[in-house]
GUSEGU-969960 format. One record per residue (C-alpha): x, y, z; residue in three letters; residue number from 0. Coordinates in steps of 0.02 Angstrom, whole numbers, plus 50000, padded with zeros to 5 digits. Layout:
<rs>
<<X, Y, Z>, ALA, NUM> ...
</rs>
This chain:
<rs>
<<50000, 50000, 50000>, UNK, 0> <<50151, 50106, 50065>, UNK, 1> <<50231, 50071, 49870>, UNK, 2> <<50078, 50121, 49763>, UNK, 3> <<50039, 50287, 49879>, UNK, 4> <<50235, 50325, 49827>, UNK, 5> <<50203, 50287, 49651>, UNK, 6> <<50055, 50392, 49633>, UNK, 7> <<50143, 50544, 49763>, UNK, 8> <<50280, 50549, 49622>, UNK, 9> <<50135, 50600, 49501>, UNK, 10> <<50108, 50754, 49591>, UNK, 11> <<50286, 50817, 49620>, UNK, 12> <<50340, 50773, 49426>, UNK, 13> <<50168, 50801, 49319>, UNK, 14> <<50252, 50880, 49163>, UNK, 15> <<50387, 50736, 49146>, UNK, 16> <<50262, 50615, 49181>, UNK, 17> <<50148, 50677, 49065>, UNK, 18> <<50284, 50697, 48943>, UNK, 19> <<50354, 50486, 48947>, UNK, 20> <<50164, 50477, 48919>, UNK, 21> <<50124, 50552, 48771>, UNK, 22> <<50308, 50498, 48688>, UNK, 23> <<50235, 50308, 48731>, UNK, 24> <<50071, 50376, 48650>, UNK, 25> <<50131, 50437, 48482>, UNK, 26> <<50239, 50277, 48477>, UNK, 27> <<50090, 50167, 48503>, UNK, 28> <<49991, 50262, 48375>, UNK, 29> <<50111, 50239, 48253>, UNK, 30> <<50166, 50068, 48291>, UNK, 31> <<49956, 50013, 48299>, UNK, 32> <<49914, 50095, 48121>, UNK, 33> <<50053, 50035, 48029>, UNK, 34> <<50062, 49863, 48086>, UNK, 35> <<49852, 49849, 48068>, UNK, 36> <<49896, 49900, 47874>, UNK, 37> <<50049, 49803, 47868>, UNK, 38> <<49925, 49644, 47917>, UNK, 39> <<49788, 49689, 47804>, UNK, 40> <<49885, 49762, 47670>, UNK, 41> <<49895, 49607, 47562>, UNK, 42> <<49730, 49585, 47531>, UNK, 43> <<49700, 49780, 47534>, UNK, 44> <<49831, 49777, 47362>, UNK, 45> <<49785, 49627, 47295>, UNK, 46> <<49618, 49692, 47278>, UNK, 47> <<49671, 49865, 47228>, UNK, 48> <<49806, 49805, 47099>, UNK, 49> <<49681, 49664, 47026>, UNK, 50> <<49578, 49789, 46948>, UNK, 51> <<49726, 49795, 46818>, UNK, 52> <<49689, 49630, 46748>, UNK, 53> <<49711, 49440, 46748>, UNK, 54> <<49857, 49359, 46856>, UNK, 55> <<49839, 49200, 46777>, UNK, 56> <<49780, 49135, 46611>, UNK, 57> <<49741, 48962, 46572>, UNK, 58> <<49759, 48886, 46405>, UNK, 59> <<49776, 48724, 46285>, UNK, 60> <<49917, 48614, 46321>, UNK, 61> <<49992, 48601, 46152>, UNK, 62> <<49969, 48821, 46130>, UNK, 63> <<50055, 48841, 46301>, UNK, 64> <<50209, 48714, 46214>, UNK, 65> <<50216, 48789, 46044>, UNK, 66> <<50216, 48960, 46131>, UNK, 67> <<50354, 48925, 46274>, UNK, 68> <<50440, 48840, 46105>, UNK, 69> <<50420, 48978, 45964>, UNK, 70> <<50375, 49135, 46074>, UNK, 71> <<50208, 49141, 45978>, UNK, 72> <<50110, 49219, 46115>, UNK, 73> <<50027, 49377, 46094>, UNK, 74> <<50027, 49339, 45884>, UNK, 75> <<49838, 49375, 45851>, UNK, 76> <<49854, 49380, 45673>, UNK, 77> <<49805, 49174, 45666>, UNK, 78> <<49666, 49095, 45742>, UNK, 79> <<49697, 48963, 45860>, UNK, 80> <<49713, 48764, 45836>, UNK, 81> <<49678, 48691, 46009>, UNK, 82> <<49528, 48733, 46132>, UNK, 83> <<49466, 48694, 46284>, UNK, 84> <<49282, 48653, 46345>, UNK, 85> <<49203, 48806, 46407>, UNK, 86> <<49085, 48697, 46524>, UNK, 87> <<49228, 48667, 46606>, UNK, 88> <<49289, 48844, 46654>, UNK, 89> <<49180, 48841, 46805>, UNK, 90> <<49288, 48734, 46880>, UNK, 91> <<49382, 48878, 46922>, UNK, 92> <<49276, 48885, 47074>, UNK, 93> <<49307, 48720, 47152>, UNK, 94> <<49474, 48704, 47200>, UNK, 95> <<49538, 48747, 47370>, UNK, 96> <<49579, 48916, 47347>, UNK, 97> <<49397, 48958, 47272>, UNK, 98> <<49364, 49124, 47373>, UNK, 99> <<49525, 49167, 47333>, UNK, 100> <<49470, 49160, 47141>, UNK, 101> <<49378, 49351, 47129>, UNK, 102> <<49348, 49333, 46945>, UNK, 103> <<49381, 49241, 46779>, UNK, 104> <<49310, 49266, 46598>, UNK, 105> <<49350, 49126, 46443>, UNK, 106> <<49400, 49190, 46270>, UNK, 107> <<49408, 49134, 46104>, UNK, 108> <<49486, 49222, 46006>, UNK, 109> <<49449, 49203, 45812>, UNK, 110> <<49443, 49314, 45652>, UNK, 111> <<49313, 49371, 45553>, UNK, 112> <<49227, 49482, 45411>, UNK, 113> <<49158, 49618, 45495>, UNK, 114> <<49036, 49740, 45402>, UNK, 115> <<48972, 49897, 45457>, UNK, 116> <<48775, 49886, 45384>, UNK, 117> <<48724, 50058, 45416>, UNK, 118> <<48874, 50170, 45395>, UNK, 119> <<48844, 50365, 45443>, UNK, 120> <<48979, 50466, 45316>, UNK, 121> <<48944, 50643, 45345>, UNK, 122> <<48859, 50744, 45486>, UNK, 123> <<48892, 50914, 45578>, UNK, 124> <<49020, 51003, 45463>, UNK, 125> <<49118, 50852, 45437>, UNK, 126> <<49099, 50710, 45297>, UNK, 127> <<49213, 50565, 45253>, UNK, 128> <<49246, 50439, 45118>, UNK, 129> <<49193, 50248, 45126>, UNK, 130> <<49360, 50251, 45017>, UNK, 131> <<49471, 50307, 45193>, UNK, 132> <<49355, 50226, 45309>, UNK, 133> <<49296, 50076, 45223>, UNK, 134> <<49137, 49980, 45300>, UNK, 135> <<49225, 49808, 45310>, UNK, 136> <<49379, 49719, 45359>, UNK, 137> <<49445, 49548, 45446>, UNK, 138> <<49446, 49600, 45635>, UNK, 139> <<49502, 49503, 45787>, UNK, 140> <<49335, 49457, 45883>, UNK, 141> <<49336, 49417, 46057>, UNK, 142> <<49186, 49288, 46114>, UNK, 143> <<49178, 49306, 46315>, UNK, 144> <<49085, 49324, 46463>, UNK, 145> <<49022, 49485, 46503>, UNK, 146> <<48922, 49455, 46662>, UNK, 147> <<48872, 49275, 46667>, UNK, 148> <<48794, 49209, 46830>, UNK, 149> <<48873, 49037, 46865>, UNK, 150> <<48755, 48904, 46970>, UNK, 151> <<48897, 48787, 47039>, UNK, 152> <<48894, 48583, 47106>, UNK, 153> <<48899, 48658, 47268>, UNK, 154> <<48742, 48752, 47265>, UNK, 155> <<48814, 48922, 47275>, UNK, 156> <<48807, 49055, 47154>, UNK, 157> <<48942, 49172, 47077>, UNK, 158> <<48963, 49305, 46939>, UNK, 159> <<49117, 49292, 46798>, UNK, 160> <<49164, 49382, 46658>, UNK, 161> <<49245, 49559, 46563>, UNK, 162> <<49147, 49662, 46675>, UNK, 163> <<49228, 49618, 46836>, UNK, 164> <<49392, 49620, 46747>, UNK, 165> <<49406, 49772, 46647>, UNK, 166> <<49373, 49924, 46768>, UNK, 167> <<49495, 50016, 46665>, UNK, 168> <<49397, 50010, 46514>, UNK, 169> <<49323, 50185, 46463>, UNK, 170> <<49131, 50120, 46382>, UNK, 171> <<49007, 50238, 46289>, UNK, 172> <<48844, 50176, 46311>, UNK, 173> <<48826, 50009, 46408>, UNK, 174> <<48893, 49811, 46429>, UNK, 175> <<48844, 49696, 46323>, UNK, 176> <<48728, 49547, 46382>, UNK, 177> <<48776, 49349, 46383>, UNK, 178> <<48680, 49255, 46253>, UNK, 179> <<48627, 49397, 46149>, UNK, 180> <<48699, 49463, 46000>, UNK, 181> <<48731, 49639, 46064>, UNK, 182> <<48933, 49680, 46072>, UNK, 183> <<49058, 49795, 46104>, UNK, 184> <<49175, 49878, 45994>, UNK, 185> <<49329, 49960, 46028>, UNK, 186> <<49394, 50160, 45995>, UNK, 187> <<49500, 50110, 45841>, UNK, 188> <<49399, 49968, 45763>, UNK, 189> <<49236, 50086, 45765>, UNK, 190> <<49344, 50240, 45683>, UNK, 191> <<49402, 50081, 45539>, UNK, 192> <<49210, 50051, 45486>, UNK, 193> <<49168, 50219, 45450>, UNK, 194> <<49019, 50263, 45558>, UNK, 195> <<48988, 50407, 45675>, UNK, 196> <<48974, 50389, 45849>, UNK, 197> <<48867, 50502, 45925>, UNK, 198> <<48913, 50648, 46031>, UNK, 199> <<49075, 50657, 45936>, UNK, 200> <<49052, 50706, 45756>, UNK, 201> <<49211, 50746, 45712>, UNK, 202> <<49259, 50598, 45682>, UNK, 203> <<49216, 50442, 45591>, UNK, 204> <<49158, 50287, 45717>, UNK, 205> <<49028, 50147, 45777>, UNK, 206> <<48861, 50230, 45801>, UNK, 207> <<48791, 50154, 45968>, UNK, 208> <<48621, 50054, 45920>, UNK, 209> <<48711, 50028, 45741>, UNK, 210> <<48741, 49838, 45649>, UNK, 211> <<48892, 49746, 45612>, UNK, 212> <<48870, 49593, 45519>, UNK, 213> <<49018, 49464, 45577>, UNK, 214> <<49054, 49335, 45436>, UNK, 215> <<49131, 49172, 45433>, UNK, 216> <<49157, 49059, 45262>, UNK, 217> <<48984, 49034, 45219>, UNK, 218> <<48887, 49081, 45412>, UNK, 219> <<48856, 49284, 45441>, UNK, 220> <<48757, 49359, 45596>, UNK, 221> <<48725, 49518, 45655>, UNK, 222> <<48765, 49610, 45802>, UNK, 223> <<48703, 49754, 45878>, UNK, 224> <<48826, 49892, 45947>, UNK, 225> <<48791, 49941, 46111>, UNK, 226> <<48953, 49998, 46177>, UNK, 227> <<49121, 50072, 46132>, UNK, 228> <<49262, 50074, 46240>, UNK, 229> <<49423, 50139, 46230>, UNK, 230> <<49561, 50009, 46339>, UNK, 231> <<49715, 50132, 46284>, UNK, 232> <<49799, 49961, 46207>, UNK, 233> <<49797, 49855, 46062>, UNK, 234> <<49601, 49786, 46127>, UNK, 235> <<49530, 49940, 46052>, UNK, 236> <<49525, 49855, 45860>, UNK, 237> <<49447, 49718, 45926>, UNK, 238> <<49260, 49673, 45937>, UNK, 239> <<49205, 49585, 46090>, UNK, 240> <<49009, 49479, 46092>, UNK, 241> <<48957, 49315, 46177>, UNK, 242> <<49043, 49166, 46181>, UNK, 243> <<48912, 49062, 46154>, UNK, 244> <<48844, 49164, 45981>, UNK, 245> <<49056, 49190, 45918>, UNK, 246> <<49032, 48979, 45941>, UNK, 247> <<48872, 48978, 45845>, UNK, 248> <<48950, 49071, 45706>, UNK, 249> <<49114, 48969, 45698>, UNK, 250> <<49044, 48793, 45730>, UNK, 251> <<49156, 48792, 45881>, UNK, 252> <<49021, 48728, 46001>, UNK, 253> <<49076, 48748, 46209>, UNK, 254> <<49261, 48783, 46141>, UNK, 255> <<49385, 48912, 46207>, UNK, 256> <<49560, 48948, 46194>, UNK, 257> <<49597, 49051, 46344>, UNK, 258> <<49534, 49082, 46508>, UNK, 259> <<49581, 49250, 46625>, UNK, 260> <<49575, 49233, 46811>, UNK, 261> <<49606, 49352, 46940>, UNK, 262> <<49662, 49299, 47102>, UNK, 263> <<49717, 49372, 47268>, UNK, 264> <<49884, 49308, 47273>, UNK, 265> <<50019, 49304, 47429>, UNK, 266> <<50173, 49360, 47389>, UNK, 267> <<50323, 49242, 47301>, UNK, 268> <<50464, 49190, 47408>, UNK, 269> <<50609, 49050, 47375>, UNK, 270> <<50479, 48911, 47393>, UNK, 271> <<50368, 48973, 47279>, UNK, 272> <<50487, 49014, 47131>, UNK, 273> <<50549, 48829, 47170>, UNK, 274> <<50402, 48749, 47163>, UNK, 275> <<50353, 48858, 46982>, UNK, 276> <<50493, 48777, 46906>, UNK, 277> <<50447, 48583, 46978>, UNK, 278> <<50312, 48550, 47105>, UNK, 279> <<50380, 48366, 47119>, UNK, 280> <<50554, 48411, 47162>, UNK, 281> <<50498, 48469, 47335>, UNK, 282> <<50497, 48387, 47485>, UNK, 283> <<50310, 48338, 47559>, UNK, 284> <<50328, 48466, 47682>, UNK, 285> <<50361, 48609, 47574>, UNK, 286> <<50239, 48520, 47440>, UNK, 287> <<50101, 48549, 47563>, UNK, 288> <<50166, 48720, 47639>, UNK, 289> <<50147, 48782, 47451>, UNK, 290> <<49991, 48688, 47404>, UNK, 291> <<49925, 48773, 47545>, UNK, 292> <<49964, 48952, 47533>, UNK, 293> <<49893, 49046, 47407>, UNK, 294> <<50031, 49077, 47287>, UNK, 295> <<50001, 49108, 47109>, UNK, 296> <<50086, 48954, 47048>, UNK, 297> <<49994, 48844, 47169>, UNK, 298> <<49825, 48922, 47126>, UNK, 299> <<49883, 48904, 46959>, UNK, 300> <<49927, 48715, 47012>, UNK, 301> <<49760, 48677, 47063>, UNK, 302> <<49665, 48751, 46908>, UNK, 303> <<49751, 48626, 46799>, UNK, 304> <<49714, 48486, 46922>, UNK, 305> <<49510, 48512, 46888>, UNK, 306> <<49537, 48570, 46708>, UNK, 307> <<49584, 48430, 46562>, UNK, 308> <<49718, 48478, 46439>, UNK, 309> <<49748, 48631, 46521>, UNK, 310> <<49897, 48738, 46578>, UNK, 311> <<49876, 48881, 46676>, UNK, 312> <<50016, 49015, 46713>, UNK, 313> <<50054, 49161, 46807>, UNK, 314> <<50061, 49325, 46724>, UNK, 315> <<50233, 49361, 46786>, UNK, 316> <<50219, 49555, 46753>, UNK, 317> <<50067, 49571, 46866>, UNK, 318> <<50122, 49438, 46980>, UNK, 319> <<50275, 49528, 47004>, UNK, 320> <<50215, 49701, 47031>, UNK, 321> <<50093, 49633, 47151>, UNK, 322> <<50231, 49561, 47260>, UNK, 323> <<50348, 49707, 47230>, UNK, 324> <<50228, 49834, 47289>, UNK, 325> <<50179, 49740, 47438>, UNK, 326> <<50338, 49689, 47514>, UNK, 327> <<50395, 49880, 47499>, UNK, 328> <<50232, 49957, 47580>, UNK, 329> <<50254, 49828, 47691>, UNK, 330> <<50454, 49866, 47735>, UNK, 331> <<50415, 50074, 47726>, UNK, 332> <<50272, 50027, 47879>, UNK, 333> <<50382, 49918, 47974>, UNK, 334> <<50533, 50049, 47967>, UNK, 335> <<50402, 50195, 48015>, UNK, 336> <<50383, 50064, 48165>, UNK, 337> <<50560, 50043, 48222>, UNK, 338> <<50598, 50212, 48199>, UNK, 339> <<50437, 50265, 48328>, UNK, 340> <<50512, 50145, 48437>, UNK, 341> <<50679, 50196, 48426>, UNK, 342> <<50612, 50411, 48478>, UNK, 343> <<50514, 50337, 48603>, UNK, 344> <<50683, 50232, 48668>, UNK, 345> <<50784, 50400, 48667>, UNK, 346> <<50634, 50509, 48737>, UNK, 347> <<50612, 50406, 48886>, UNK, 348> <<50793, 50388, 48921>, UNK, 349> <<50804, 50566, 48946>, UNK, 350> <<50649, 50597, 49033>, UNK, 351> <<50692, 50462, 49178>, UNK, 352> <<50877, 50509, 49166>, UNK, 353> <<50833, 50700, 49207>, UNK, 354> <<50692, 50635, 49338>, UNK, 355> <<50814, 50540, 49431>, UNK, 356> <<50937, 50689, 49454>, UNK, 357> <<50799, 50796, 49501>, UNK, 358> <<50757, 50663, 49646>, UNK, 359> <<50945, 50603, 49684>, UNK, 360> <<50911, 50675, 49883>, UNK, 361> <<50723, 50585, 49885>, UNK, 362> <<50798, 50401, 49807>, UNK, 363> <<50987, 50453, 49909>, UNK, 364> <<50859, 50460, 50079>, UNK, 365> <<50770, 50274, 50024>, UNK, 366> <<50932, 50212, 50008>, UNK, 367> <<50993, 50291, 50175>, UNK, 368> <<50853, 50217, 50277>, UNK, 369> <<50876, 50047, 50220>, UNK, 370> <<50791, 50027, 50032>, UNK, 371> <<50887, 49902, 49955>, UNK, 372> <<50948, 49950, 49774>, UNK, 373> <<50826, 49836, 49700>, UNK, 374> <<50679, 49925, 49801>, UNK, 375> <<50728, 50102, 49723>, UNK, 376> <<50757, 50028, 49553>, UNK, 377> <<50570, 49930, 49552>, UNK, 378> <<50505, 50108, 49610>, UNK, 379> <<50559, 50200, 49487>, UNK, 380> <<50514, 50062, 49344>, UNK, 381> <<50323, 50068, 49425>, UNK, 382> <<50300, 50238, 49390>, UNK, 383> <<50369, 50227, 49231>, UNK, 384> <<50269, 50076, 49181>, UNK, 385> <<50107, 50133, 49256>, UNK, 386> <<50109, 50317, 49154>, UNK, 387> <<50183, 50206, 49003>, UNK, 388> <<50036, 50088, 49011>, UNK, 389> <<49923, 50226, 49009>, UNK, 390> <<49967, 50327, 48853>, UNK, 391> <<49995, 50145, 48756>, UNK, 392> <<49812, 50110, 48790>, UNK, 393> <<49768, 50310, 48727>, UNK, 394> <<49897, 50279, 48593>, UNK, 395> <<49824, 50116, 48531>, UNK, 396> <<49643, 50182, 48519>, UNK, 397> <<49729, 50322, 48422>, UNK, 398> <<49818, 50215, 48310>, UNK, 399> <<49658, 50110, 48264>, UNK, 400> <<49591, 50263, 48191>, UNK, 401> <<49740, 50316, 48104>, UNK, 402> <<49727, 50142, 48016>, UNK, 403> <<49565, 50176, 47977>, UNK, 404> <<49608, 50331, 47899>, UNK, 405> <<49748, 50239, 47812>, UNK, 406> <<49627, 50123, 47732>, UNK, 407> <<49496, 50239, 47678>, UNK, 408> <<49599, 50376, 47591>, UNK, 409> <<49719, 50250, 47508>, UNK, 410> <<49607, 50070, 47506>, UNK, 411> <<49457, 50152, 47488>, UNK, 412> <<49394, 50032, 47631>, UNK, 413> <<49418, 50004, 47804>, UNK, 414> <<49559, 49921, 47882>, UNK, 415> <<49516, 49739, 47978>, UNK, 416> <<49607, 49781, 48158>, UNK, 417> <<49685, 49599, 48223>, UNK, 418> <<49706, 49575, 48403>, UNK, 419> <<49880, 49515, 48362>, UNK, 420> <<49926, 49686, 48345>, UNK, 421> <<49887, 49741, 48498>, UNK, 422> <<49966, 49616, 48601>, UNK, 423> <<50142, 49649, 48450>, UNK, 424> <<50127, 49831, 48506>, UNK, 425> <<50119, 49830, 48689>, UNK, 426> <<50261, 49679, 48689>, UNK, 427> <<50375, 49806, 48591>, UNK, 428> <<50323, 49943, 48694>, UNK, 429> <<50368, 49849, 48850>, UNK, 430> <<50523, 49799, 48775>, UNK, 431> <<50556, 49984, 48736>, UNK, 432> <<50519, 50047, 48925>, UNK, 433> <<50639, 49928, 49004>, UNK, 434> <<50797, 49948, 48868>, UNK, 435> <<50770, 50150, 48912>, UNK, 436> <<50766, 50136, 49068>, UNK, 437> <<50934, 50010, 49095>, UNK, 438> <<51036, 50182, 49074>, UNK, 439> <<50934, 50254, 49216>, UNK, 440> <<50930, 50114, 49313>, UNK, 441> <<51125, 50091, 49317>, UNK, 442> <<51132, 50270, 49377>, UNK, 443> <<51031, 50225, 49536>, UNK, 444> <<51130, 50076, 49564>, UNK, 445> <<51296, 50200, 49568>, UNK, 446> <<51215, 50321, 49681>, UNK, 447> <<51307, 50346, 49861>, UNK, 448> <<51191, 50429, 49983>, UNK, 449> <<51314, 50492, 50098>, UNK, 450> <<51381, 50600, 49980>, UNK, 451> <<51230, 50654, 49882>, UNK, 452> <<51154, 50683, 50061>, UNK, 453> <<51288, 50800, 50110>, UNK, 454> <<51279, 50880, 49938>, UNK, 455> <<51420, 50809, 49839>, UNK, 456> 
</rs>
């Protein structure tokens, strides 16, 4: 009773140091609680955020993925492919163990045909053209996809695929195409090529929205309605994009496709995961099941060829690697921010107990004179410090959550998931912190003579 009155009496005589080792504990905590609550939700956070860039992973025919590895053909859109696989079984995608880590995927196939623009618009405000420079049909590269297809799985659940989800990018005049229709979507440069206007900008020659393009293959034609134009600011924009299931009528290619896109949340790669990229089976069953089990892009990608036949699915290295790049130096910039709080907070408490303790050299010289033993005076002295510590780490940690939050919402755009981990990481560190400052000030106590500070040596 006679040690707490002390420890609470030193609060009086010493209020602006105190308060002072309390709010440097305080604006450590802060900073230690918000970045190490993004530093634990950040992978997800920009996964999320960099996924709206595109696929990670695409999935193709065996014998495509070998003739490209062997000849560098991929990316060549000027043939139509040779090998497919079964679109029926692209929702497969959705049953392997990392299924909710799947966020979206969309099959392709990717053909050629005649397109022809039926009702071509060659003049209009001030402006005119000539079918000559724009003429009103070409071979095009046509894209048959998903645009927004609900997907009833074996399990019973329900889940949305396709361009939509995938393509946030995109910049689209007038509206998404529907599954199983024949409306479609045209791109910037392909609608300038057919020599129709596109309303709103009549300067130059384009799609008209609500127009026809007749698509034509050997002796098969069908017509599509435009209802969108969007500009992707790459080499998609002379490309034509409609349903799967009507580019399959018109071909003869019936439930083929020759590519699938998936986007995935994806943990970062390390050593084991480049290894097991190269050759699953040279690992050990340990690290086979430590990768199977974490969410790495080749192990998702793994899995996908598991439930689809004569497939081979791959990472798509450039996203793969920006995703991992990004996050492990977000991730190094927080933790750094971290130390370095720690580190202030080391020095400020030094100080603060170092220039408390010569301020009460007579009061701890008089303890010592009456019999406190140096261990006594040293577990005094650590008291207060730990009870005004404790008490701006709790202020600082309710602080820090809503820096996070803060964090998340101006950057993420969402809110940042607070772990209780962090918590108990913070006030471990911050404990560690109090006691390495205070070893200086401690040692000083242990060298202090009381006769001869008494008699004011």
């Amino acid at each position: 009773m006679f040690f707490l009155r002390m420890i609470f009496r030193s609060f009086s005589r010493q209020l602006r140091r105190r308060l002072l080792i309390a709010l440097t504990v305080c604006l450590s905590a802060t900073v230690s609680v918000a970045m190490l609550g993004v530093v634990f939700d950040v992978g997800d956070k920009l996964n999320a955020e960099l996924s709206t860039y595109g696929s990670n992973i695409t999935v193709q025919p065996k014998s495509d993925a070998v003739v490209n590895d062997l000849y560098s053909t991929a990316g060549n859109s000027t043939a139509d492919p040779t090998a497919f696989l079964n679109e029926s079984d692209a929702a497969k995608i959705k049953t392997i163990f990392w299924a909710f880590n799947i966020t979206n995927f969309a099959p392709q196939l990717n053909l050629h045909a005649e397109a022809t623009n039926v009702d071509p618009v060659t003049e209009g405000n001030g402006w005119s053209v000539s079918l000559t420079d724009y003429p009103t049909q070409k071979n095009v590269p046509v894209v048959g996809t998903w645009f927004s297809k609900t997907l009833h799985l074996e399990t019973g659940e329900s889940t949305v695929a396709g361009v939509n989800g995938m393509r946030s990018w995109w910049k689209v005049t007038g509206k998404w195409a529907k599954d199983d229709t024949n409306e479609a979507m045209i791109g910037t440069d392909l609608a300038k090529s057919l020599g129709v206007r596109n309303t709103g900008h009549d300067d130059e020659a384009a799609v008209q929205i609500g127009g026809t393009v007749t698509l034509t293959r050997g002796d098969k034609s069908m017509d599509f309605k435009i209802v969108g134009i969007y500009d992707s600011g790459d080499d998609e924009n002379s490309s034509m994009y409609v349903s799967s299931s009507k580019l399959q009528e018109l071909s003869g290619l019936t439930d083929k496709i020759d590519k699938i896109e998936v986007k995935a949340l994806t943990t970062p790669e390390n050593d084991l995961a480049r290894r097991a990229a190269k050759n699953p089976a040279a690992l050990s069953q340990e690290d086979w099941e430590t990768w199977y089990c974490t969410a790495y892009a080749s192990s998702i990608a793994y899995q996908i060829e598991e439930v689809i036949p004569g497939a081979v699915a791959k990472q798509v290295r450039q996203v793969s690697a920006l995703q991992g790049d990004v996050m492990n130096k977000t991730r190094a910039v927080m933790i750094v921010m971290t130390v370095l709080s720690l580190v202030a907070a080391a020095i400020a408490v030094a100080n603060l107990m170092a220039a408390s303790i010569g301020e009460r050299s007579a009061e701890l010289a008089l303890l010592k004179a009456i019999g406190a033993t140096d261990g006594a005076v040293s577990r005094l002295m650590l008291a207060e410090t730990a009870v005004i510590s404790l008490a701006g780490a709790i202020v600082g940690a309710g602080l820090g959550s809503g820096v996070a939050q803060i964090v998340g919402q101006v950057v993420f755009g969402s809110g940042i998931t607070m772990r209780p981990m962090v918590f108990v990481f913070v006030f471990v560190l911050l404990t560690l912190t109090v006691l390495l400052a205070s070893v200086s000030s401690i040692r000083s106590i242990l060298k202090l003579r009381p006769a001869e500070v008494l008699h004011g040596r």
